[in-house]
BAFI-3210 file (N, C-alpha, C; in Angstrom, 3 decimals, decimal comma, padded with zeros to 6 digits):
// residues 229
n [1|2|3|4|5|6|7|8|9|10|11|12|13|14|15|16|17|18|19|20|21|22|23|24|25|26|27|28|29|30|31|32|33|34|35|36|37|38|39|40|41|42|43|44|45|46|47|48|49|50|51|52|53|54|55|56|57|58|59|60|61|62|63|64|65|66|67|68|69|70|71|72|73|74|75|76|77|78|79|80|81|82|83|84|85|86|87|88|89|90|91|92|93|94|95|96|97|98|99|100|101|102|103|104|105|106|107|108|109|110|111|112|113|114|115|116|117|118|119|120|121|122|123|124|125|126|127|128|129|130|131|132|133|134|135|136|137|138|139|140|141|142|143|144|145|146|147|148|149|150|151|152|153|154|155|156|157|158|159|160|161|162|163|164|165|166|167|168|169|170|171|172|173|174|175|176|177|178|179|180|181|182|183|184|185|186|187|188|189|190|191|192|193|194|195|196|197|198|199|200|201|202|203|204|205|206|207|208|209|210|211|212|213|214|215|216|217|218|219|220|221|222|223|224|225|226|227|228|229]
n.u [005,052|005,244|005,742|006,566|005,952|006,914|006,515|008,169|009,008|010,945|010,364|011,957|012,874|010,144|009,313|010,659|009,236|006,713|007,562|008,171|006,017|004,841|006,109|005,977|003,516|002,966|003,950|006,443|007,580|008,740|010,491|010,321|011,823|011,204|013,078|012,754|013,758|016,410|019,698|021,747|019,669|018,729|020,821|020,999|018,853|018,280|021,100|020,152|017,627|018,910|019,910|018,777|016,563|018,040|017,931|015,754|013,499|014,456|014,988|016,338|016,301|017,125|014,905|015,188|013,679|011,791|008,183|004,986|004,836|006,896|008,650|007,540|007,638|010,295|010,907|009,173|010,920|013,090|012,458|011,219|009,219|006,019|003,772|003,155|002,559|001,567|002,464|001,671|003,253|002,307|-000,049|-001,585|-001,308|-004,615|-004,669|-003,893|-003,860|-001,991|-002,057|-004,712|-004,367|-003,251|-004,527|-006,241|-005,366|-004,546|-007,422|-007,749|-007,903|-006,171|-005,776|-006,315|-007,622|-008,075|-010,734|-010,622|-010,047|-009,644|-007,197|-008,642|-011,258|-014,185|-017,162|-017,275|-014,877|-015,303|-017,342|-016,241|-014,444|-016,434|-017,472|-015,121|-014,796|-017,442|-017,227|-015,280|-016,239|-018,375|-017,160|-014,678|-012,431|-009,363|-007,805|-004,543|-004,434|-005,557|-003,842|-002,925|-002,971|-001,775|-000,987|002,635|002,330|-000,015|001,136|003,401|002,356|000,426|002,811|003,785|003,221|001,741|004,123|003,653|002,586|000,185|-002,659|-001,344|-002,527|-004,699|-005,104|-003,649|-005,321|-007,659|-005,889|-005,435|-008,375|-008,706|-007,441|-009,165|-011,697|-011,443|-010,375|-012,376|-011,438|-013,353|-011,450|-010,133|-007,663|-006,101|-005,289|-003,381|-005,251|-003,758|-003,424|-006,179|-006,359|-004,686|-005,099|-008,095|-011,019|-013,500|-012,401|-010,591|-012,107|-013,542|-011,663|-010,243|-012,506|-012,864|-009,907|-010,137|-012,635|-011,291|-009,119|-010,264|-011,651|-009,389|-007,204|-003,870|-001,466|000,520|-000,810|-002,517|-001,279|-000,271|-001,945|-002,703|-001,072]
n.v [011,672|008,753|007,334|004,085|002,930|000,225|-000,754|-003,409|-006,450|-009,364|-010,573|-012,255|-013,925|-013,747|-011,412|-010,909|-012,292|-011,010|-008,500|-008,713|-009,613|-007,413|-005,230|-006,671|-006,247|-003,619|-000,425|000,721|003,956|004,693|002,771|002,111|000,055|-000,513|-002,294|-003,392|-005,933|-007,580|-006,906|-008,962|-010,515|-008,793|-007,549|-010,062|-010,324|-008,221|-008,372|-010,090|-008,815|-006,813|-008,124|-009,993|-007,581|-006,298|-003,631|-002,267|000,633|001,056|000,814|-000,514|-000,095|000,246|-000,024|002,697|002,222|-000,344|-000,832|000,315|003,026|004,613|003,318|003,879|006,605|006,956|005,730|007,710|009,746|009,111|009,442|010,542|010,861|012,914|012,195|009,774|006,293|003,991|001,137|-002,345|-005,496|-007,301|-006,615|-006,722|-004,494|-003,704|-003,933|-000,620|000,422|002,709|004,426|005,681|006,349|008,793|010,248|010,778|012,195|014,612|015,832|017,076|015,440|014,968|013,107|009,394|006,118|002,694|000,096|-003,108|-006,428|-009,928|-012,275|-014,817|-016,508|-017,323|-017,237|-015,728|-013,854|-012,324|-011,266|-010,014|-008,263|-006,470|-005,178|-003,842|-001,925|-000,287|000,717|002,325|004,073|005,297|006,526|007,547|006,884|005,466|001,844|000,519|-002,022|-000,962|000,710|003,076|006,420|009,885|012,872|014,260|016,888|016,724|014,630|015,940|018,728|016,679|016,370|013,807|010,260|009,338|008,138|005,604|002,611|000,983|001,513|003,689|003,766|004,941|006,995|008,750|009,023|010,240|012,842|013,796|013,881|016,560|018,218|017,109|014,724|011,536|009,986|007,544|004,559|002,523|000,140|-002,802|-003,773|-006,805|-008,137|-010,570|-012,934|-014,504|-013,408|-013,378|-016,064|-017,674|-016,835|-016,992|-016,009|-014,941|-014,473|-012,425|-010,766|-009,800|-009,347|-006,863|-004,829|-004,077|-002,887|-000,815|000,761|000,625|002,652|004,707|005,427|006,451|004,432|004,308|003,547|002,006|000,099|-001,237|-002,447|-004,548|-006,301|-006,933|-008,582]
n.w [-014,077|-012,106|-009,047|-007,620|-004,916|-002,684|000,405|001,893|004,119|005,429|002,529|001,291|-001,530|-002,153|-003,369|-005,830|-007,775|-007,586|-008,289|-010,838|-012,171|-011,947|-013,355|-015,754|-016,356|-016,188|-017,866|-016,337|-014,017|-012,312|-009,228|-006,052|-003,861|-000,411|002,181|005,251|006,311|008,557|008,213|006,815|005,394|003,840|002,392|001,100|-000,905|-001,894|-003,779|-005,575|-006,274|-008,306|-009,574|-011,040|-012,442|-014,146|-016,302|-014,870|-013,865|-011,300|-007,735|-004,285|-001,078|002,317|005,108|007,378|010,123|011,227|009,796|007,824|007,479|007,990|006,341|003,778|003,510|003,554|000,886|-000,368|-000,163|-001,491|-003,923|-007,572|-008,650|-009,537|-008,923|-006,597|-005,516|-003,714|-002,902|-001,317|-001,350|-001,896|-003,525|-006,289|-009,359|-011,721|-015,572|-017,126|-014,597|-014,095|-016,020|-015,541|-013,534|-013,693|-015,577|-013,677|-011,630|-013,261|-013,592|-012,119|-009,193|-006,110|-004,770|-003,696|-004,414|-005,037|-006,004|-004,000|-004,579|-003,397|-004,082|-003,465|-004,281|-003,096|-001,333|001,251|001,299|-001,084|-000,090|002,107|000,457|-000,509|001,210|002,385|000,497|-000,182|002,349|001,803|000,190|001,169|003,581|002,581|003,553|002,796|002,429|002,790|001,613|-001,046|-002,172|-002,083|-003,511|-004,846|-005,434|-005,162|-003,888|-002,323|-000,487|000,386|001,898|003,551|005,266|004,557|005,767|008,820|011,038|012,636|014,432|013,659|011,487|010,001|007,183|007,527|009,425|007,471|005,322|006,845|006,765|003,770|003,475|004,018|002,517|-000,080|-001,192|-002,153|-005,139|-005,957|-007,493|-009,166|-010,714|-010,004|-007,519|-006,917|-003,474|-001,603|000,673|002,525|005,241|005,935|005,985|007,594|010,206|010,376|009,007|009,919|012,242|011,505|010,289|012,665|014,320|013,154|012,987|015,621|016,036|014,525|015,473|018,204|017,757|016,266|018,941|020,386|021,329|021,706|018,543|018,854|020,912|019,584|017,168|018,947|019,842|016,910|016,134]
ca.u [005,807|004,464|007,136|006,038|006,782|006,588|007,385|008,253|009,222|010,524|009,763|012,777|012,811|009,173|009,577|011,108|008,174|006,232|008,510|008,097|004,760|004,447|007,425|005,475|002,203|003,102|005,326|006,969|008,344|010,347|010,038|010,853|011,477|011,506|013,123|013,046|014,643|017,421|020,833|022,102|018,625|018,591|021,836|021,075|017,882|018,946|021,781|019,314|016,648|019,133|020,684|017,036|016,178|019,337|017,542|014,753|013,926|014,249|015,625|016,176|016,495|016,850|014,255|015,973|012,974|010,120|006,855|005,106|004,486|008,239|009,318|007,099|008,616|011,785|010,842|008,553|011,665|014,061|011,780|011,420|008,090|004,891|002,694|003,144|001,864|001,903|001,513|001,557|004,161|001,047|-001,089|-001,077|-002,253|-005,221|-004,253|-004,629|-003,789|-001,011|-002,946|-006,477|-004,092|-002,345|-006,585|-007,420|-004,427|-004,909|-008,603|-007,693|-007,686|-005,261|-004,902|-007,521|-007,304|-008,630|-011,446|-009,919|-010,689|-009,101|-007,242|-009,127|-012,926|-014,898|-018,154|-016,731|-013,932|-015,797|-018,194|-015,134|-014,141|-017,024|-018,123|-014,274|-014,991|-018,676|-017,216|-014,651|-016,870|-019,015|-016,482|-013,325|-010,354|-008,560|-006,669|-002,854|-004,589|-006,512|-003,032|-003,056|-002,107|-001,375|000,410|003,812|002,283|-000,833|002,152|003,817|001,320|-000,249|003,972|003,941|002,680|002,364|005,213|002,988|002,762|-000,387|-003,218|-000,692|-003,222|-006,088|-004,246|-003,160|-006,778|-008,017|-005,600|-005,375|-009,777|-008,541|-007,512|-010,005|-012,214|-010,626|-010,670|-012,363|-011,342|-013,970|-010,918|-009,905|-006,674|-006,305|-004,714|-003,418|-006,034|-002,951|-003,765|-007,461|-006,596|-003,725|-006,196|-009,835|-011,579|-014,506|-011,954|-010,107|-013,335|-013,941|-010,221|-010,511|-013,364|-012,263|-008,845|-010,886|-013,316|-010,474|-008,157|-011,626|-012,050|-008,205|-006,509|-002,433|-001,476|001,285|-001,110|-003,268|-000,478|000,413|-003,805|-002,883|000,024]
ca.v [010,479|007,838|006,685|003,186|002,852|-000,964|-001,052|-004,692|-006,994|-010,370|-011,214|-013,266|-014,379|-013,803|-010,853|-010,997|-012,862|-009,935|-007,210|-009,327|-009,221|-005,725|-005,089|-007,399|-006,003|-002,518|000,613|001,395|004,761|004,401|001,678|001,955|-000,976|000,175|-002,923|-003,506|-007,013|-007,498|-006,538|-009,608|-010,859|-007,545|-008,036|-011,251|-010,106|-006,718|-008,205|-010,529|-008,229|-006,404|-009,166|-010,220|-006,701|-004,789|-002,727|-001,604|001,740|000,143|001,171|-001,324|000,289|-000,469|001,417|003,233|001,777|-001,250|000,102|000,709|004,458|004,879|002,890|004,578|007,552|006,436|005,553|008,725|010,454|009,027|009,060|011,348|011,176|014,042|011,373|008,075|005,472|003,032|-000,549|-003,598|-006,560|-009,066|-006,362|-006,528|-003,530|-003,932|-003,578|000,712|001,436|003,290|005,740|006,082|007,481|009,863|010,481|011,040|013,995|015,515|016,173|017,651|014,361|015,225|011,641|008,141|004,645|001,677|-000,999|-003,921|-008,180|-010,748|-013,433|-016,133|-016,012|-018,007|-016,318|-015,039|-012,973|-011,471|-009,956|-008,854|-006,941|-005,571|-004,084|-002,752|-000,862|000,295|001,610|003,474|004,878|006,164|007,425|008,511|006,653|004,332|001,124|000,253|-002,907|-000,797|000,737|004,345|007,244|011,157|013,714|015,114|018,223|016,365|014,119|017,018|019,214|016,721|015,654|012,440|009,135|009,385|006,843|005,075|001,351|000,756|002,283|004,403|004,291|005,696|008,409|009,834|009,042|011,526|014,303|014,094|014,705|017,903|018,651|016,993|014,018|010,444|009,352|006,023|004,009|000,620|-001,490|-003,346|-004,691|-007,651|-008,328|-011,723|-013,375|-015,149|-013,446|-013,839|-017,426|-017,962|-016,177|-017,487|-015,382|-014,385|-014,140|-011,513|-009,196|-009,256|-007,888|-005,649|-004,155|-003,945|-002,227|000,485|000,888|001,342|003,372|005,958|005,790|007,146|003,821|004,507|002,786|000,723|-000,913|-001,761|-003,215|-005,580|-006,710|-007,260|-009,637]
ca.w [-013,700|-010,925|-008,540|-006,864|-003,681|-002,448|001,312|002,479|005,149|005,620|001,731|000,971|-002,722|-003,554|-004,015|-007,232|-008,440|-007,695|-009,080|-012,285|-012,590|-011,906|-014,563|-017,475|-017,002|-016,515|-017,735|-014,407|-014,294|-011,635|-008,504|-005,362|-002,382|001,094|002,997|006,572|006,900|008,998|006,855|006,284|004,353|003,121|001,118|000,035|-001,605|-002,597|-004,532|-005,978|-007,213|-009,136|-010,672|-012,167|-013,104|-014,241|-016,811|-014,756|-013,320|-010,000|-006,296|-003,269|-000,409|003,253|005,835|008,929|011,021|010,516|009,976|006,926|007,466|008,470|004,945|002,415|004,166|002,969|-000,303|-000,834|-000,176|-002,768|-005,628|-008,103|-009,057|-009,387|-008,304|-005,726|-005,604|-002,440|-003,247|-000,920|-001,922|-002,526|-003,872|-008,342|-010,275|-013,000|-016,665|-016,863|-013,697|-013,850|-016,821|-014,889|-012,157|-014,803|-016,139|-012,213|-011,438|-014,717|-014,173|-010,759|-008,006|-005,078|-004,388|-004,708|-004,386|-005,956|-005,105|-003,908|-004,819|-002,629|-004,472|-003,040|-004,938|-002,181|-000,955|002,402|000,422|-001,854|000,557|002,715|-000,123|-000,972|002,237|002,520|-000,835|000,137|003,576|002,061|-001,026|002,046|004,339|002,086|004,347|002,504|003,056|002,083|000,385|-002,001|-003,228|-002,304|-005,213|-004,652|-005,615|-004,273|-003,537|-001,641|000,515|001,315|002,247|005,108|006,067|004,561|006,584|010,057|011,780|013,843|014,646|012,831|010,903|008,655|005,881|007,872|009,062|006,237|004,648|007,177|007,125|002,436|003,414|004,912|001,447|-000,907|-001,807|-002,742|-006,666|-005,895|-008,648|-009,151|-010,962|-008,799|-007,598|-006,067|-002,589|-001,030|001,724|003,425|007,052|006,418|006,030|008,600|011,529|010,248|008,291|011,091|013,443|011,897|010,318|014,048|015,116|012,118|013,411|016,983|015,921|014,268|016,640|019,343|016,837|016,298|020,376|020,864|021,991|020,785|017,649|018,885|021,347|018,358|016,534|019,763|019,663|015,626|015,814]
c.u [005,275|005,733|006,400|006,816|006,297|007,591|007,542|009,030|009,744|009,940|010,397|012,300|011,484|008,933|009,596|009,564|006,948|006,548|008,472|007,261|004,262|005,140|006,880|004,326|001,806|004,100|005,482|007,780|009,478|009,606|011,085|011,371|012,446|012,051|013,222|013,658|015,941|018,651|021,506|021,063|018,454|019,074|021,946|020,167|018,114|019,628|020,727|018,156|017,527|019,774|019,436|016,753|017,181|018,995|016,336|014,966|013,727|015,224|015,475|016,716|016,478|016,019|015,092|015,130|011,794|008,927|006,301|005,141|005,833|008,877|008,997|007,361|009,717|011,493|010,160|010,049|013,293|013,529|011,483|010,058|006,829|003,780|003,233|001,756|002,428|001,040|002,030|002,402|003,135|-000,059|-000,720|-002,111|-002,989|-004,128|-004,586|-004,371|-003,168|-001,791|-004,225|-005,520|-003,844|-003,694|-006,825|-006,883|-004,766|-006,018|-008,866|-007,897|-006,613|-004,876|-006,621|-007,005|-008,170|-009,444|-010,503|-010,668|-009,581|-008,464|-007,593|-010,992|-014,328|-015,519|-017,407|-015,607|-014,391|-016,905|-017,296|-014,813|-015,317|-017,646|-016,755|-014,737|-016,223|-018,398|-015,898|-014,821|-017,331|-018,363|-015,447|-012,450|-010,885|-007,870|-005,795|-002,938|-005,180|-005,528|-003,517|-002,524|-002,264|-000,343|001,627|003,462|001,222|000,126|002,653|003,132|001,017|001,179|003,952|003,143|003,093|003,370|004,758|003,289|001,694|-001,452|-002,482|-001,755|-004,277|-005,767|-004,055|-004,249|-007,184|-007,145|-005,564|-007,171|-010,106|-008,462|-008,451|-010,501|-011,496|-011,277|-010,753|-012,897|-012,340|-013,181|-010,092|-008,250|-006,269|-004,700|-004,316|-004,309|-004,827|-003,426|-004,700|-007,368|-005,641|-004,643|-007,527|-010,487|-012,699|-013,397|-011,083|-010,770|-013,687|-012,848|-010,322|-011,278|-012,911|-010,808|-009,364|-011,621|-012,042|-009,605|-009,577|-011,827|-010,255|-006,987|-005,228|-002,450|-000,160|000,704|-001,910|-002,337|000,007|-000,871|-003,351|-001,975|-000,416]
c.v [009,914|007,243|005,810|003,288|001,560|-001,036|-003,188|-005,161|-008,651|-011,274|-012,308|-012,979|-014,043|-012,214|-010,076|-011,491|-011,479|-008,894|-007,926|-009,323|-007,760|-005,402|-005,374|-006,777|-004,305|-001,367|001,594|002,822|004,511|003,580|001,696|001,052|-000,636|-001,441|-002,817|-004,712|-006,697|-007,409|-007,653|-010,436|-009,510|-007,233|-008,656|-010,729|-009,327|-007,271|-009,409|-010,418|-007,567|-006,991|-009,606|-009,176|-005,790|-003,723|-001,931|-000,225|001,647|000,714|-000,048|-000,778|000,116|000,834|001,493|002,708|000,835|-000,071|000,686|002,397|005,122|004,504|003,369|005,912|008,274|006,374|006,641|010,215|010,287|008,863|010,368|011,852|012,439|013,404|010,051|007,699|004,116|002,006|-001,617|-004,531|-006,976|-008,282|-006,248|-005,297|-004,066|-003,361|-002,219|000,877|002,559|004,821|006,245|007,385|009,054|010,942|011,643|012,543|014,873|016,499|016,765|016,934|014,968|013,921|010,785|006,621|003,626|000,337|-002,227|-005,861|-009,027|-011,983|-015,003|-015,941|-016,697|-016,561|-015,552|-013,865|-011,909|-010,481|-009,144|-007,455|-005,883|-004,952|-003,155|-001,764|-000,295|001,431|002,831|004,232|006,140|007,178|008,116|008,076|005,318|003,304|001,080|-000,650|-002,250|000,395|002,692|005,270|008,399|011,543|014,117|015,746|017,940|015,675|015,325|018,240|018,321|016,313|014,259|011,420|009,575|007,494|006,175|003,335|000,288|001,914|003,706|004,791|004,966|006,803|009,280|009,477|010,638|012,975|014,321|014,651|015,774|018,498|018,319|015,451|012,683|010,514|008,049|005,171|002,430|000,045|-001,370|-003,969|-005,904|-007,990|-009,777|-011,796|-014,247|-014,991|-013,784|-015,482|-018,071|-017,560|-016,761|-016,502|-014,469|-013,557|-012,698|-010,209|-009,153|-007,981|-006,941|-004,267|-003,574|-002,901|-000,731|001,137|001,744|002,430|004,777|006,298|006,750|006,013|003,960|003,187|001,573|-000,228|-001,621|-002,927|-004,546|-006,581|-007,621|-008,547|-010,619]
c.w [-012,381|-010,576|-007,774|-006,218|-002,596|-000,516|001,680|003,790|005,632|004,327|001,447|-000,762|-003,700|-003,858|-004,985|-007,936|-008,917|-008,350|-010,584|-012,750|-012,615|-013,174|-015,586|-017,697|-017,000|-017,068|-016,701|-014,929|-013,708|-010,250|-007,516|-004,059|-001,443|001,518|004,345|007,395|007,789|007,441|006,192|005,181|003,421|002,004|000,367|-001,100|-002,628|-003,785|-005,840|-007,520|-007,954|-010,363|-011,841|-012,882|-013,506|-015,403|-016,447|-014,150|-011,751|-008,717|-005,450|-002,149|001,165|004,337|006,813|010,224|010,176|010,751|008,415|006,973|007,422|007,040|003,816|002,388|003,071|001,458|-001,017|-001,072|-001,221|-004,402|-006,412|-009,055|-008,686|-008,401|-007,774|-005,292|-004,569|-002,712|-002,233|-001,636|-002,491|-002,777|-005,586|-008,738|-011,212|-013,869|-016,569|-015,960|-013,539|-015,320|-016,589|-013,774|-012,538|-014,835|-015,080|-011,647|-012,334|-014,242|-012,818|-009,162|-007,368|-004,863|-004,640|-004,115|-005,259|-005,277|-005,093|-004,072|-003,611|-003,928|-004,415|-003,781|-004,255|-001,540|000,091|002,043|000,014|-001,415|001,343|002,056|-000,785|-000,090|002,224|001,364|-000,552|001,068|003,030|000,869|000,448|003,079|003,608|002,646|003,379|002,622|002,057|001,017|-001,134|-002,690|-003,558|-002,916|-004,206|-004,895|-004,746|-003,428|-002,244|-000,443|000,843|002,031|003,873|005,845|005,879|005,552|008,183|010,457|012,927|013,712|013,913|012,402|010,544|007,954|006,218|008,484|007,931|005,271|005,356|006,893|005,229|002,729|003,550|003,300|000,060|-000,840|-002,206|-004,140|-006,057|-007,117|-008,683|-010,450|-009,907|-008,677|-006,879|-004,975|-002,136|000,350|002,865|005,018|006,886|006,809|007,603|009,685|011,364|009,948|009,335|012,109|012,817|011,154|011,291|014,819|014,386|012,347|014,407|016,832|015,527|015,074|017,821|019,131|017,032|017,845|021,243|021,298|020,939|020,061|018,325|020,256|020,522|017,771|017,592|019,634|018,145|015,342|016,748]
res [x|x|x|x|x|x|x|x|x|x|x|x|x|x|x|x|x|x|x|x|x|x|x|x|x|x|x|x|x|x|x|x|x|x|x|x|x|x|x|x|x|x|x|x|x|x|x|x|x|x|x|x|x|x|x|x|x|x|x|x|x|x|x|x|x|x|x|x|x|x|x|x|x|x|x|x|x|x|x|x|x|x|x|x|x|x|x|x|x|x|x|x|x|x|x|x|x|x|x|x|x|x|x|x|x|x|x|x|x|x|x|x|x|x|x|x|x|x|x|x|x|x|x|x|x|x|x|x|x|x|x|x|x|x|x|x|x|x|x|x|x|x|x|x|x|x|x|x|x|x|x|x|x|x|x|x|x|x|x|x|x|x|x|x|x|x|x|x|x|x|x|x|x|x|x|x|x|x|x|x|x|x|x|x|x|x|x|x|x|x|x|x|x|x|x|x|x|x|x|x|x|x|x|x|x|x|x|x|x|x|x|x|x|x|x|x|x|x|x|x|x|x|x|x|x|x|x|x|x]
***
């Protein structure tokens, strides 16, 4: 069984849109959403998504702190699944994903992720994503966009996500390497370009860089995250 675990933030309404597409194009086992809105958007939504989906196998949940590392947390911890699966609001699974992952545990994977596309198909994009996917064939850390999988036994083992302010997913890239190898899946899922576009595309494979860079040199994550916003 695969328990999704969708942290969010601030989605309002869309949401739903999303949880619908996930819903039509896959069989969800079970689905979890971490919120971190304030409570009164929280409620609205909440009562919302269940009104749209009242036969799914669906959770809405509110996090105890922002932060994705802090919310998938939360959601890793009410789910009931062998295997999670941490997806991004504005990231969509390929057709198959959800049975490659099944394929990938089976055949002895600890955990994996998946190459990632940009929904925007303009040259500059498409090389973004294909150096992210090159660099993390070659190194083994993962990002959050590329819709990270593992077992129970692999999350509990390194203590779940660290609760930091940013780079969550590269964290807990390094310490699952402690235990084995990523399954790097080439289908792809595709992510929204919104920040690339809202920031300028140069400008933020430069911060990108720079955050890593300073993140690998020791600088604390929640001054990173002040640099990122």
């Amino acid at each position: 069984m695969i328990s999704i675990v969708i942290p969010v933030l601030n989605e309002g309404e869309a949401i739903i849109a999303r949880l619908q597409s996930l819903f039509q194009r896959h069989a969800v086992d079970q689905c979890i959403v971490v919120d971190a809105s304030e409570v009164e958007a929280f409620e609205d939504i909440r009562g919302k998504v269940f009104a749209t989906f009242p036969d799914q196998k669906l959770n809405y949940i509110a996090a105890n702190t922002k932060g994705r590392g802090a919310q998938m947390n939360v959601g890793a911890a009410s789910s009931d699944g062998s295997i999670l699966l941490f997806l991004h609001a504005d990231t969509r699974l390929p057709k198959g994903a959800l049975k490659q992952i099944h394929r990938g545990v089976k055949a002895g994977w600890h955990w994996g992720r998946f190459d990632v596309l940009f929904d925007q198909g303009s040259w500059p994009f498409r090389m973004i994503a294909s150096m992210m996917n090159w660099r993390s064939r070659k190194t083994g850390i993962a990002t959050g966009d590329q819709a990270m999988f593992m077992t129970r036994a692999a999350f509990d083992l390194v203590g779940g996500f660290e609760e930091i302010d940013l780079m969550e997913d590269i964290a807990m890239s390094k310490n699952l390497k402690t235990i084995g190898a990523p399954l790097c899946l080439d289908m792809t899922v595709r992510t929204a370009a919104r920040r690339w576009q809202q920031k300028g595309v140069f400008r933020t494979v430069l911060l990108m860089w720079c955050l890593r860079l300073a993140y690998w040199l020791g600088v604390s994550p929640t001054r990173l995250a002040r640099w990122y916003r």
